[in-house]
Structures are given as C-alpha cells and as structure tokens.
N, C-alpha and C positions, 0 to 999 in steps of 0.2 A: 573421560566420558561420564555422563550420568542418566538414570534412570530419572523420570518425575512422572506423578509424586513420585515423592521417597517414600511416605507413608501412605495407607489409606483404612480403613475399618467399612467391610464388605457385612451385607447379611447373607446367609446361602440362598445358592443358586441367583445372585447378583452380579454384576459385572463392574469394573473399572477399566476406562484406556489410559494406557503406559505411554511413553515417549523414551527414546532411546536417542540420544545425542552423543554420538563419534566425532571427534575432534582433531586436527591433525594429518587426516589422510582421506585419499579417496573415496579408499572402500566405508563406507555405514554400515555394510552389513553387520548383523548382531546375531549370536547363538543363544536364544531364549530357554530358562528352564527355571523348576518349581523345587527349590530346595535340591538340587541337583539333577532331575529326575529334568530331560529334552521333552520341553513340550507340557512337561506335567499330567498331572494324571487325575480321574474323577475323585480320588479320595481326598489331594494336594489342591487341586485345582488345576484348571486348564491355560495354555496361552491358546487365544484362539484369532483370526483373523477377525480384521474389524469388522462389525454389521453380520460376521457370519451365524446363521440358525438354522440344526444345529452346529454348533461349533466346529471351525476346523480349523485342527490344530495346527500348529505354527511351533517349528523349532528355529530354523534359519530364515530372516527375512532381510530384506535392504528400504523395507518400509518403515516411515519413522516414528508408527503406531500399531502397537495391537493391545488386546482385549485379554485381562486376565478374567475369568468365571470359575466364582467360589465352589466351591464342593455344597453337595445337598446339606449334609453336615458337618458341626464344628472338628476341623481335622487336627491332628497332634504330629506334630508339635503343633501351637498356635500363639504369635502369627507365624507366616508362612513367609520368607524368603524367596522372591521375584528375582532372579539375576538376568541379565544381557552383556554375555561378552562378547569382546570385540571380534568377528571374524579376520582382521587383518595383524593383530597381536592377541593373543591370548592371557597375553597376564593384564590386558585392561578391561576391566568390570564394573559392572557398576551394580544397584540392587534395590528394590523396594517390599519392606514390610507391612504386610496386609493382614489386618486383623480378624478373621471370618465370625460372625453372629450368628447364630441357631437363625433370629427373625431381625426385620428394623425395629430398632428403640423410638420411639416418641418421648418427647418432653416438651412441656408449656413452664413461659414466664411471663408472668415472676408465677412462681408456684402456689406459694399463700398469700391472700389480699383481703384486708380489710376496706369496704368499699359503705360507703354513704348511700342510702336511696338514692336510684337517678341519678348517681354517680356514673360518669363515663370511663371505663378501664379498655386499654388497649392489651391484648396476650398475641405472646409470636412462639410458636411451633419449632424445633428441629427435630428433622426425622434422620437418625442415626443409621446408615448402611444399607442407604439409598441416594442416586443421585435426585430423585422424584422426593421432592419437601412439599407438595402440596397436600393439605388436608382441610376436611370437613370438621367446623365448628358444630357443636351441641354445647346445650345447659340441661344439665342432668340434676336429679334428687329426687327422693321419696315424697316431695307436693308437686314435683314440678309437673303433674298429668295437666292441670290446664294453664293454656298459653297465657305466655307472660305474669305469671307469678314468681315465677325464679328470675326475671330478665330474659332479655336476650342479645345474639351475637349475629353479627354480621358476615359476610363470607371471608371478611379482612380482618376475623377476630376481636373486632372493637365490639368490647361488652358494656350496655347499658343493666343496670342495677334497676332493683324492681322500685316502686314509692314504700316497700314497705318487707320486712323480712317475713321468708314465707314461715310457716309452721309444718313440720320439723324444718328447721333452718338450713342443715345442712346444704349448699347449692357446689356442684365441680363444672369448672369449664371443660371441655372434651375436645381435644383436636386426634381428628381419627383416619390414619395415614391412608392416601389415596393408591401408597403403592399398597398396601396389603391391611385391608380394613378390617382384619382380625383386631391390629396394634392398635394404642390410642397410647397418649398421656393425658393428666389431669392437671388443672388446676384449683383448688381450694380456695369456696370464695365465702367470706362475712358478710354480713347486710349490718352496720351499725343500728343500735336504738338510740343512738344520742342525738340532741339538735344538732342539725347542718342546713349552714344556706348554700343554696345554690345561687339563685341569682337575687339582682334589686330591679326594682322599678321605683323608678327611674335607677338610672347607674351612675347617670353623670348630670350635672347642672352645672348653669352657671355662675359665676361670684356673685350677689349680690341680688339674691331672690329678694325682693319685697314684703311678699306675702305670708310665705312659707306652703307647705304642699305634705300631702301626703305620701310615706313611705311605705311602696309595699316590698315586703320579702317573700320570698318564694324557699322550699327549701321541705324538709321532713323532721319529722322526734319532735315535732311544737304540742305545745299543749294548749288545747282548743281552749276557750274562755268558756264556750258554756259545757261540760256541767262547771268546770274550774277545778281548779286554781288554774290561772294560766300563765304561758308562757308570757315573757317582759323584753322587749325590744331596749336593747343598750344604744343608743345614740350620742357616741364620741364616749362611750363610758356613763352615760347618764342614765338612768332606766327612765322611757316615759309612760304615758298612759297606752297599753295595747289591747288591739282585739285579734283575735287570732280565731277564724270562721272556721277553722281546721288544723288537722295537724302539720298541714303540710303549705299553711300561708298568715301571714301576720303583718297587719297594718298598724303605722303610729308616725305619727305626727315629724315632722322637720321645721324648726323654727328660721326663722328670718337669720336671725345670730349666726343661729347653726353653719350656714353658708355665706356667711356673709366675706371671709376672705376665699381666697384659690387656695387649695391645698387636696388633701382628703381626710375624709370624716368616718371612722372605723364605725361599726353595726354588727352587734353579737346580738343572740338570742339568749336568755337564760330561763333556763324551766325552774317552774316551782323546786325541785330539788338541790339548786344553786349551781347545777353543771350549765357551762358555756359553752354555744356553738363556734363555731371556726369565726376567726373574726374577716369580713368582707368589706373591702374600703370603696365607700361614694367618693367619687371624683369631683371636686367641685374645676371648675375648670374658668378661668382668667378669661372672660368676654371678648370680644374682638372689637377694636376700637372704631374701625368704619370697613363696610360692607365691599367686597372686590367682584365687580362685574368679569367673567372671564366668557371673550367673546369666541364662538366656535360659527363654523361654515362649513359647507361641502368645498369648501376648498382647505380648510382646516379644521378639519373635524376634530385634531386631539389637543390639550394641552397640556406641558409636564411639567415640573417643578413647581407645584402646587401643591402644598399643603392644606388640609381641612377638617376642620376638628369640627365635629359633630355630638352633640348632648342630647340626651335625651329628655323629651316636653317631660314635664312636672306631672302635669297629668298623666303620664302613665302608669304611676301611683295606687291611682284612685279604680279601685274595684268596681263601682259600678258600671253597668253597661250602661255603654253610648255616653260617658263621661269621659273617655280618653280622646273625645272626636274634637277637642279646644281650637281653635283658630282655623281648622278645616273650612273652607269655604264652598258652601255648598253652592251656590248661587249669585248670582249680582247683575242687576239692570239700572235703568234712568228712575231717578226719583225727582216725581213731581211736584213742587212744590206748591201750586197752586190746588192744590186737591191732598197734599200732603201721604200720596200715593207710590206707591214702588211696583214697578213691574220685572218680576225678578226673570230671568231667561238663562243660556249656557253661550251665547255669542260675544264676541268682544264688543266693546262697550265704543264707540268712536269719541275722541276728542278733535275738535273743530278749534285749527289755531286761529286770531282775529287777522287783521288785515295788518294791524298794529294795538299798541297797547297788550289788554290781556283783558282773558274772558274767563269765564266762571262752568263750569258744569256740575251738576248733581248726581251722584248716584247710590245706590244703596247696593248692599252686603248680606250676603244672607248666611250664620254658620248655625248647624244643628245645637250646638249647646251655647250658643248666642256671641255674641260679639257687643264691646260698650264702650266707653268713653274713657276710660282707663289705658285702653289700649292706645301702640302706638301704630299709626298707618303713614305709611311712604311709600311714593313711586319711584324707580328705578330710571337713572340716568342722572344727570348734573347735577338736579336739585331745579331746572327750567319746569317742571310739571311738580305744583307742591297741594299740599293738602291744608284747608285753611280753615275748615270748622266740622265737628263731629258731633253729630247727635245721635241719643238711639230714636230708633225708628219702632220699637215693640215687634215683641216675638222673635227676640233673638236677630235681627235686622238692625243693620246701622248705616245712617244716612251720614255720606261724608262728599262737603264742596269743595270740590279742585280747582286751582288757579292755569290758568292754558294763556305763558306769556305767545307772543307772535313770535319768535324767535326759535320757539321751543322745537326740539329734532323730531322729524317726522319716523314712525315707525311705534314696533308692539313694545308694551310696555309692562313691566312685572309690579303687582302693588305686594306690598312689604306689610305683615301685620304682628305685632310685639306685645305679648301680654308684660305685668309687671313683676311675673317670673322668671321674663328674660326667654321665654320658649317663641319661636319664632316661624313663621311660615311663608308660603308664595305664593300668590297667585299668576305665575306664568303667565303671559302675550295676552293677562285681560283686559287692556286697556289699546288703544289705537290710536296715536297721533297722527292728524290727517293735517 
C-alpha cells in the first residue's frame, strides 16, 4: 500500500489531502494516526474528514481521502509522521512526512536582477505551505511614492523598468501571499546607467537600398549632443556622424553600401567615456523576386503555407513628424489633361476596356509627404493593365498614364508603389476594370 504524497511542508493551521491506496484485497479500509496517536491530536495535528469545518476527526475510514490539519504551532517532533494501516493486515503501512511552518514562506525569481531602462523582466512567486500560490505584485523603495518611477508590474509579475534609475535607487519587487498578506518575498532590482538599445527603427530592410536612410535607435544612458560630448552610433563597427536629441534616442545615417548585401549589420552606441551598448543587429533581408497575389473568398477566406517576410519602410528612421507617412496614399482621382488638372476623391477610379486594341487613362495620386518619378508604380494582375508614363503633378501629386489592353480581366485592382529604398506599399481595390 501507499500513502501520497509521501511528503508535504504545511504552514499552521493549514491543511493537505492524503490518498491511501490498499492493494491486494477487498477491504481499503485504513486506521489513520499522527505519530502513533488515532486520529491525531491539536498539538500533532489532526486527520480530519474531507471538506470537514471544524474538523472531524477520522481514525478508521474506507475512503480513499482525508485531510491532514497542521497544529496552530510548530509541533516536536517536526516533521510529523502520517501512517494509514491496513485494516485487513496490520503489518501493511504505509506513511507520509509533513513538515509543519510557524507561517507560509514567499519567494520571488530570480531574486537579484540587473535590468536596463524599459527593460521588460518577468518574476514568478512560490508560496511555500500553501496550496493558494496566488499573490499580489508591488514595487516598492524609499522614491518609489510617485507612480512610475521605480517601474511597474503587472498582475502576472512581468516587470517593466523605469527610462531612468530613480534616486535612492534601491527598487524590490514584492509578491505578497494572497493566502496570508502578512508574508511577502522580495526581489532585488538595479536600473543600469550604462548605454542600452532597446529597439531600431527601421529594424529590418531590404538588400540593396539605393539611397540610404536614416537610422533611429531608441534605448537609455546615451549622451545628449547638446550640451555634449555625445553619444557615437557604431554602424557594422564604424562610428558615424550622430545626434542624439536625448538620452534615450540617437539618430545616424545608413549608407547605400551599408545594405547593400542580405545579411545583418551590428549597431552599438558608444558614450564619450568609451563604454558600449549591447550590440543590436539590423536585418537586412534578400528582396523578393516577384510579388504573389494570394487570392481569398467567403468561400475561402484562409490561406496556409504561406510565408511572408515583412521589413520595415526606411522611413521609420526619420524623427520628424509626418515624415514616416512615405508612399501612404492619401488620395487619387482622374487627371485631366487638357486643363492639366487633378481631381483628387476616395472612390475607385474606373478603367474603361476598348472594344479592341488599347486605351489610355489618366490619373493622379496624392501622398502627404509626396510621391515622384523615382518611384516605381504597378498594377496588380498579369502585367494586361501597365503604367506607361509618370510625371509629377506638384504638391506632392503624381500624374501616372495607364495602358487598358481590350483583353484586360475585368474587376478591382491594387496599384503597387516602390520607392528606391525598396519600402513598398498598396493601394487596395483603387482601380476598377470595367
């Protein structure tokens, strides 16, 4: 036969249930006792029936669970010896050792953490002589009186780090036992001062940028440019020219070169005093050689085995506002040529196929931070609807003539537009073959 557990570690006036497993014979029943004593006693602890409050004690059951309840306090001997023998042989026993606690113990891990500004740490709880492990997160310390200076935690213990270590520094994570909210454990947390990135912008491109583009890093411990000396953006190892508007962001240039194969390209920060941040690798990522229409329906709305790699525009680099809005399309209507006129609207634009041969239509584009001849524009489907001349139109407007062979598939059409950075966008169903 056997007891289970065999072992357990109780706080007082806590409980565990037992299982008693008879083997061999009919009878299950079991004679329960606490270091010899039937039953057990308030000093040893008690067997009590299951669910039962207060407890009632149990010496002989043919149930195949009860309820041992620790004593108020730590009893001696300690632990304490659970037996259940067999009532249909008596020499077969079995037994389990219970360790009884004054209170429940708390502890958090990892116990000490050195963490980066806006560093994201997860901490997990066990609460020791208790079946009840749930506990209330706190950030505690001598600054931490207003919110968000030490960080904060979540009710699932993921702790975010403050932009900056507070003063006095000292910060403890606190998980504070929900069985008995006297208990807590702690954990010990740093705020590093040294440079750390956290993230890039852009994170990833593609091979073979033409232009080149600004890089912004994000991150803490930089050293502002002005009053100076400031913080030097390492690019593959190279330092280039940096501005750094804060301690906690730095912009510097990506050359054409820089990207120019697929691989990744490492980005440290180094502060005037020669220490380097964690090194973060830009992605440059191998272009895609031609574009895959992946056709969906309410009759097939899903499709799988599909992969797709996504980069992020160049522009997201670039700090100023409403400079990240690049090939966004704000707009787009008929442009008229005889008036050399645009009238820009949000409706799909119709293309009218001829009878035969092919026909021409005009229209114009409108994106906030402009659109030009540089760029490349495509319409979606076989290559039957093509783009055959691009001019700007002024103000950020660009006038582009389409070719409409007779043959061409009737339905909505996506126009494709490609700076020479390789960042790419869609204008979704704005086109209408009729």
């Amino acid at each position: 036969m056997n007891v289970s557990p065999s072992t357990a570690t109780l706080a007082a006036n806590h409980r565990v249930t037992l299982n008693a497993q008879v083997n061999g014979t009919s009878n299950t029943g079991v004679i329960w006792s606490v270091n010899g004593i039937a039953g057990g006693n308030t000093a040893l602890g008690q067997i009590c029936a299951v669910g039962s409050n207060p407890c009632q004690t149990v010496t002989n059951t043919t149930a195949p669970q009860v309820e041992y309840l620790a004593p108020g306090a730590t009893p001696s001997p300690n632990p304490v010896s659970v037996a259940a023998v067999s009532a249909a042989d008596s020499t077969k026993s079995a037994s389990a050792q219970v360790t009884v606690l004054n209170h429940v113990l708390v502890s958090v891990q990892p116990g000490n953490v050195t963490l980066s500004p806006l560093a994201v740490q997860g901490f997990t709880a066990s609460v020791l002589g208790t079946g009840n492990q749930n506990v209330v997160w706190q950030v505690q310390g001598a600054a931490c009186s207003i919110a968000g200076i030490c960080g904060a935690i979540n009710v699932n213990g993921t702790y975010t780090a403050p932009s900056a270590a507070p003063t006095p520094d000292a910060i403890q994570v606190v998980a504070i036992s929900s069985d008995d909210t006297s208990q807590s454990g702690i954990a010990n947390v740093t705020i590093s001062t040294d440079a750390n990135i956290l993230t890039l912008h852009p994170s990833s491109v593609y091979a073979g940028a033409a232009q080149g583009f600004t890089l912004r890093v994000d991150g803490s411990g930089f050293a502002a440019s002005s009053p100076g000396p400031a913080s030097t953006m390492l690019i593959g190892g190279t330092a280039r020219i940096t501005t750094c508007t804060s301690a906690l962001e730095c912009t510097a240039p990506v050359t054409p070169a820089d990207v120019a194969v697929a691989g990744s390209l490492s980005i440290q920060i180094q502060n005037p005093s020669g220490t380097r941040s964690n090194a973060v690798a830009l992605i440059v990522a191998a272009p895609n050689l031609s574009d895959e229409v992946i056709p969906l329906s309410s009759s097939a709305p899903a499709a799988t085995g599909k992969d797709i790699i996504v980069v992020d525009p160049t522009t997201a680099g670039v700090s100023v506002p409403g400079n990240d809005v690049d090939l966004n399309v704000g707009a787009l209507g008929t442009f008229i040529t005889a008036t050399n006129s645009c009238t820009l609207g949000g409706s799909a634009i119709p293309l009218q196929r001829p009878a035969s041969g092919t026909s021409t239509a005009d229209i114009c584009i409108f994106s906030q931070s402009g659109l030009d001849t540089s760029m490349t524009y495509t319409v979606s489907g076989s290559g039957d609807v093509a783009v055959i001349a691009k001019q700007p139109a002024g103000l950020g407007i660009i006038h582009l003539t389409l070719q409409i062979p007779a043959n061409a598939a009737p339905g909505a059409r996506t126009l494709f537009i490609q700076n020479t950075n390789l960042d790419k966008t869609a204008a979704s169903g704005v086109l209408e073959v009729n």
